[in-house]
Residue frames as a rotation matrix with the C-alpha (Angstrom) as fourth column:
UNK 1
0.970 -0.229 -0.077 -8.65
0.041 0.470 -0.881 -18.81
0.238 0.852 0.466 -38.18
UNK 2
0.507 -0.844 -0.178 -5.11
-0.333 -0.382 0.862 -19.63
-0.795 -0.377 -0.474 -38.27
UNK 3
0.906 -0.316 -0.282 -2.45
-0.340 -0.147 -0.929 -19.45
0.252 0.937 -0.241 -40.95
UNK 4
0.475 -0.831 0.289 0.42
-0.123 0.263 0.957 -21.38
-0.871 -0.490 0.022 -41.36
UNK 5
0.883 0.397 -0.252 2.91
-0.226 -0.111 -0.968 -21.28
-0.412 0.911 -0.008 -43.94
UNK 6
-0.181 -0.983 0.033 6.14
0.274 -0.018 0.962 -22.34
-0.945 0.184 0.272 -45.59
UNK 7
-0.670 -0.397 -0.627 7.35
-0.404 -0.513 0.757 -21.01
-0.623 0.761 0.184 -49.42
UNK 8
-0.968 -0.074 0.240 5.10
0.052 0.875 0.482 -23.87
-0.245 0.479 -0.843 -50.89
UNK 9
-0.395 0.801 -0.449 1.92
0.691 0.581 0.429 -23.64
0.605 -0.140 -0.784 -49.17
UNK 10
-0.811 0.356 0.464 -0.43
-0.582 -0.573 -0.577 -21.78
0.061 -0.738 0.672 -46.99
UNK 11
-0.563 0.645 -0.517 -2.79
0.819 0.518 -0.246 -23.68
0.109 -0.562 -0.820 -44.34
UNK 12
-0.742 0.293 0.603 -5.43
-0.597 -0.698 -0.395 -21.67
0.305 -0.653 0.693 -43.32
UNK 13
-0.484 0.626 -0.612 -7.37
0.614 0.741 0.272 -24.13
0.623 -0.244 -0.743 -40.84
UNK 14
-0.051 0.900 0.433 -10.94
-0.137 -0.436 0.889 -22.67
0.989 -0.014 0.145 -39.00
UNK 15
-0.484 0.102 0.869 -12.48
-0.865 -0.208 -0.457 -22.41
0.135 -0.973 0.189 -36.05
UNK 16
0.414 0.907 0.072 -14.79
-0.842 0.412 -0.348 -25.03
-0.345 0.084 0.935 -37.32
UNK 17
0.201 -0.699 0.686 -11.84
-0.219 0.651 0.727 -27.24
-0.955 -0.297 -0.022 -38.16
UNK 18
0.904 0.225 0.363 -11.93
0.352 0.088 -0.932 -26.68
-0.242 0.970 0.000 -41.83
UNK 19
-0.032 -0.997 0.072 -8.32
0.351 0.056 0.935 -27.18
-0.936 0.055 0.348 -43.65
UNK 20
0.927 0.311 0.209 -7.50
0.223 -0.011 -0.975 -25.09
-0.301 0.950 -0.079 -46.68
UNK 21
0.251 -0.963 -0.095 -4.60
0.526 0.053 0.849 -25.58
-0.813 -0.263 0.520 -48.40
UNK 22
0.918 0.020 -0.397 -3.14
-0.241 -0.765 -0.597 -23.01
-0.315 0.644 -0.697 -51.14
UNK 23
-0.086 -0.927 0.366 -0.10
0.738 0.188 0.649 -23.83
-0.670 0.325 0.667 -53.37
UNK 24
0.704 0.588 -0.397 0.57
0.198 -0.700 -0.686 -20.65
-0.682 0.404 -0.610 -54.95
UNK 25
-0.384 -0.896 0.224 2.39
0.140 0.183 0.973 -22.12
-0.913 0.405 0.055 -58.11
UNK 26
-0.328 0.402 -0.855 -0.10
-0.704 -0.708 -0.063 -21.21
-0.630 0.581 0.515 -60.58
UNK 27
-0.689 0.453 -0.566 -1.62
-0.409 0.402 0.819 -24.62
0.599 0.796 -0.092 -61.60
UNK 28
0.014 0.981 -0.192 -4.26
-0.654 0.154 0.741 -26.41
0.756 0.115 0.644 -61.34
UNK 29
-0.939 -0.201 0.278 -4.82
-0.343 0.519 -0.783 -28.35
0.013 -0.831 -0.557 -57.77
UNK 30
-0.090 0.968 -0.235 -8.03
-0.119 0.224 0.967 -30.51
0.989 0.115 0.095 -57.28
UNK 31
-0.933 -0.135 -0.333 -9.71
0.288 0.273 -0.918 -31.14
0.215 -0.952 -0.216 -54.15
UNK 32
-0.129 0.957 -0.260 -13.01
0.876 0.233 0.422 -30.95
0.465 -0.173 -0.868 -52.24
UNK 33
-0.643 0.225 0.732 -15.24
-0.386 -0.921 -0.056 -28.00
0.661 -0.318 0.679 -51.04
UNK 34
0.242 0.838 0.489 -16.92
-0.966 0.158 0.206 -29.48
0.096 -0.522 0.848 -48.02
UNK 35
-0.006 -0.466 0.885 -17.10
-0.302 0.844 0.443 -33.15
-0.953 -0.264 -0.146 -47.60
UNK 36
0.286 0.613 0.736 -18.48
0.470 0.579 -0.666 -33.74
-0.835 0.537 -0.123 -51.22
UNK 37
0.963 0.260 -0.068 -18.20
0.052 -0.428 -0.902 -30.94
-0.263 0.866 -0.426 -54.21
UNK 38
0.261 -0.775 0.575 -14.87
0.961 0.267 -0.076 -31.46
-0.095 0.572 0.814 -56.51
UNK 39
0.880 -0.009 -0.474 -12.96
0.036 -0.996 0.085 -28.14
-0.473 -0.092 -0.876 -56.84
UNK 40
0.242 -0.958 0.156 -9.92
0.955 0.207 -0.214 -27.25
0.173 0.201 0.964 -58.84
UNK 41
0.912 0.396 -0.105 -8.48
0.371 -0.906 -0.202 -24.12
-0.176 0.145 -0.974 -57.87
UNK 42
0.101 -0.937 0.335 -5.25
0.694 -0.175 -0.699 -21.95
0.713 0.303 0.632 -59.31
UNK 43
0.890 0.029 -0.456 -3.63
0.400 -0.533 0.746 -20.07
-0.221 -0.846 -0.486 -56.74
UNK 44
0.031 -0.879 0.475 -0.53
0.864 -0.215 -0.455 -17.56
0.502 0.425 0.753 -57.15
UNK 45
-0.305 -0.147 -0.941 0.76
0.744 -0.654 -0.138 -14.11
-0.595 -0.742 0.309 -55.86
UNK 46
-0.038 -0.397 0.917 0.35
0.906 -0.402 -0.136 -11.06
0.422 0.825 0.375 -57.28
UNK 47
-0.075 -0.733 0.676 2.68
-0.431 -0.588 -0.685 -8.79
0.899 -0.343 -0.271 -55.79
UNK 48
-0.676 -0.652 0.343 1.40
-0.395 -0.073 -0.916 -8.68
0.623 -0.754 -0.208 -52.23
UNK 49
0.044 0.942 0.333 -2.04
-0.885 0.192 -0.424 -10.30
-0.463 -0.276 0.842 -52.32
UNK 50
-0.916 -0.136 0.378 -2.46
-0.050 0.973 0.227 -14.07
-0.398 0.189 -0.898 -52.70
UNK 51
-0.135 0.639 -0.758 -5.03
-0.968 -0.247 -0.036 -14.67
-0.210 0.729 0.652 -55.63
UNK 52
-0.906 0.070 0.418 -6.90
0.167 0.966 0.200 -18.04
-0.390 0.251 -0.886 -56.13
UNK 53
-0.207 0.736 -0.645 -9.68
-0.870 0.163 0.465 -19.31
0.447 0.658 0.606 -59.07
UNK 54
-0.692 0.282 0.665 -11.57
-0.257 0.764 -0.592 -21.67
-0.675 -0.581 -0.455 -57.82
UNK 55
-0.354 0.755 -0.552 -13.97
-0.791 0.073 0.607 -23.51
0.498 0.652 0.571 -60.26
UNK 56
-0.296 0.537 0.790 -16.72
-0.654 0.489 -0.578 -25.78
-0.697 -0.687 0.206 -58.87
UNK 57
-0.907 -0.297 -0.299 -17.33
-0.420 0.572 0.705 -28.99
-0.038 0.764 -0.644 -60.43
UNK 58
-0.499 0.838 0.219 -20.99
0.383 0.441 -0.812 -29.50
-0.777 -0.321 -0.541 -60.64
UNK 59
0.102 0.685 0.722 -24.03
0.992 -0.020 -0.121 -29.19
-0.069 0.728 -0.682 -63.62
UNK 60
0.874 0.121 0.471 -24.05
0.300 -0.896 -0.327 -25.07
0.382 0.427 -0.819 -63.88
UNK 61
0.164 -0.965 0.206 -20.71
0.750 -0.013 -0.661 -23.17
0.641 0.263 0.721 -64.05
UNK 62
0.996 -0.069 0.053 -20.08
-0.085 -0.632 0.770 -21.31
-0.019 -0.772 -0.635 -60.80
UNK 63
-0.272 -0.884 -0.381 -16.20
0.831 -0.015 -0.556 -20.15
0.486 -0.468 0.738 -60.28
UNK 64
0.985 -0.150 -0.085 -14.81
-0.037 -0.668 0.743 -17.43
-0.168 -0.728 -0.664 -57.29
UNK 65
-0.190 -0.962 0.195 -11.86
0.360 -0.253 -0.898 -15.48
0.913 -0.101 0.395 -57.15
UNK 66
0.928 0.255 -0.273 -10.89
0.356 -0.381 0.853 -14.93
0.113 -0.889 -0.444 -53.66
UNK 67
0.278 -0.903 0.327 -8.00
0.113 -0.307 -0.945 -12.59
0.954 0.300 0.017 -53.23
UNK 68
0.605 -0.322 -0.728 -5.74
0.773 0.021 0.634 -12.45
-0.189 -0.946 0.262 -49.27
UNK 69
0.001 -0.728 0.685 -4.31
0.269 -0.660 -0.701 -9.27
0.963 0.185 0.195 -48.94
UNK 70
-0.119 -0.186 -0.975 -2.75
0.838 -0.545 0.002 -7.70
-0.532 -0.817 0.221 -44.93
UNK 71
0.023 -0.475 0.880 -3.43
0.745 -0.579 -0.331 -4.72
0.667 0.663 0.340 -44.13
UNK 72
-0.347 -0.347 -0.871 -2.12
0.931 -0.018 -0.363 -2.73
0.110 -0.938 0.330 -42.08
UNK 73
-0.223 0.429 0.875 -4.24
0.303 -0.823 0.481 0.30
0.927 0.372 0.054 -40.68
UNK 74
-0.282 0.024 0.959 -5.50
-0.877 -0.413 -0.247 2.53
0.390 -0.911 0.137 -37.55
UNK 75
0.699 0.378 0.607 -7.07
-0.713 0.316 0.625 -1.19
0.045 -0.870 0.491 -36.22
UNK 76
0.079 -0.620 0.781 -3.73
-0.721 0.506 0.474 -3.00
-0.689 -0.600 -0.407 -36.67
UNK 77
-0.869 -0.464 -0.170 -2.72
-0.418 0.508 0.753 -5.83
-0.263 0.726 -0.636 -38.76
UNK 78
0.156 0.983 -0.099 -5.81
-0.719 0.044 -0.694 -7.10
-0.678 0.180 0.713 -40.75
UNK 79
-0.934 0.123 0.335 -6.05
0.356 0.397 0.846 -10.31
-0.029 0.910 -0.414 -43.48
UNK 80
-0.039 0.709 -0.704 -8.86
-0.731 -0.501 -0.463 -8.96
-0.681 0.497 0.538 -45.86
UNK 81
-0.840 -0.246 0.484 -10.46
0.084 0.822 0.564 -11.44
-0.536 0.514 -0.669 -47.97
UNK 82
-0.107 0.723 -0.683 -12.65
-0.842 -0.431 -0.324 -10.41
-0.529 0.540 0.655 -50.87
UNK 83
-0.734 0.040 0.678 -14.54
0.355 0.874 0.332 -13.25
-0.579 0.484 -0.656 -52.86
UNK 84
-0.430 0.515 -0.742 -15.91
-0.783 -0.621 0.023 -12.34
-0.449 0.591 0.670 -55.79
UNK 85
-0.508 -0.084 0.857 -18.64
-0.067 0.996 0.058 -15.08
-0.859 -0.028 -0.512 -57.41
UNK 86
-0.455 0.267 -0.850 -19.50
-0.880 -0.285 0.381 -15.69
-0.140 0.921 0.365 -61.15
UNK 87
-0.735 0.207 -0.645 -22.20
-0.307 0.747 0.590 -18.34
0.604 0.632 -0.486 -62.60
UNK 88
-0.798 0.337 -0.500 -24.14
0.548 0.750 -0.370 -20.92
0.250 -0.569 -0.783 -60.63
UNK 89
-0.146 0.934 -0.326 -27.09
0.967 0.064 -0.249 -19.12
-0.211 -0.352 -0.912 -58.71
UNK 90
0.009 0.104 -0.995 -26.15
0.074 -0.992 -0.103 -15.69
-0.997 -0.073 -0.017 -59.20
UNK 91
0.748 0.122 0.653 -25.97
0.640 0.133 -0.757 -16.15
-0.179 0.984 0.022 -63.39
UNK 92
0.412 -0.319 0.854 -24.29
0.644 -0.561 -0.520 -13.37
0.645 0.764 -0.025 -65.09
UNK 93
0.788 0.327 0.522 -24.11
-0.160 -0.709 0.687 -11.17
0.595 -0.625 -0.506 -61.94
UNK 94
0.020 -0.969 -0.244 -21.01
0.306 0.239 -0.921 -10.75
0.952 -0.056 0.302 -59.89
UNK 95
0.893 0.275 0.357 -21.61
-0.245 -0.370 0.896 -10.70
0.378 -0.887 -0.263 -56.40
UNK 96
-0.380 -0.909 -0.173 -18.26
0.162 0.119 -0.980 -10.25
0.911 -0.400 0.102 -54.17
UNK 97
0.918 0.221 -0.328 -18.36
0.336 0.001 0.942 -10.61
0.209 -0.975 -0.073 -50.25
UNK 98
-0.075 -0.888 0.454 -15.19
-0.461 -0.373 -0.805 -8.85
0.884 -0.269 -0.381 -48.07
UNK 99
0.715 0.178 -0.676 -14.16
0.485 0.570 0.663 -10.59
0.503 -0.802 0.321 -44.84
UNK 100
0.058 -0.836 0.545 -11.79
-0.568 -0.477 -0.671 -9.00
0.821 -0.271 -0.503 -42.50
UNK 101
0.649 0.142 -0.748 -9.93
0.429 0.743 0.514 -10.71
0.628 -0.654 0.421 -39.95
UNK 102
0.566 -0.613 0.551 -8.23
-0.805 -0.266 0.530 -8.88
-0.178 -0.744 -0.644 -36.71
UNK 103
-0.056 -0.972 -0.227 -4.44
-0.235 0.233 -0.943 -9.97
0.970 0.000 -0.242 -36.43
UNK 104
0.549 0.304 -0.778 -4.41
0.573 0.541 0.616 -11.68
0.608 -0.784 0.123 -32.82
UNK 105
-0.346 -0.500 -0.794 -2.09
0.846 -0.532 -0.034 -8.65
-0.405 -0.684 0.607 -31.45
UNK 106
-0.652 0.047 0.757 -4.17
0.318 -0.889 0.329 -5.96
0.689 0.455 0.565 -33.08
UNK 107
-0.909 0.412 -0.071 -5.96
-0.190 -0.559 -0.807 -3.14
-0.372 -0.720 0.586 -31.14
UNK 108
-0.348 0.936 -0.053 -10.05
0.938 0.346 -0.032 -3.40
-0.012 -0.061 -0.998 -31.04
């Protein structure tokens, strides 16, 4: 993955060529998940961890908060990305995934 940013925005485009942009002004932004599924999501800081709501637009109510926080520890700079998911297949149940990504000068 790579990240690019200015005050406005944050790119983070894949390996798989997938483009996600983040405006982290605290309204509402539509746009697509995939090639097809409507999304609106709010994005903002808080403090040092970028926080976005995503809400899928589709017959049962499925949203994710996914929060971007660095951190910096014994393997080096790290983006951590925790998505937590509410509705849709999982009902009532909150099921969160963590992702960690190695910093491209961190130690292995």
């Amino acid at each position: 993955m790579t990240i690019d940013g200015i005050p406005e925005a944050i790119v983070l485009t894949y390996n798989d060529r997938r483009v996600v942009r983040l405006l982290p002004d605290g309204r509402e932004h539509a746009g697509l998940a995939g090639t097809s599924m409507r999304v609106t999501r709010v994005t903002q800081w808080d403090d040092t961890t970028l926080v976005t709501e995503i809400q899928l637009d589709s017959r049962v109510k499925f949203e994710i908060e996914q929060t971007y926080h660095v951190h910096d520890g014994e393997y080096g700079l790290q983006l951590v990305v925790t998505s937590r998911f509410n509705g849709g297949p999982f009902g009532r149940e909150t099921r969160e995934i963590r992702r960690v990504y190695d910093g491209e000068n961190s130690s292995n």
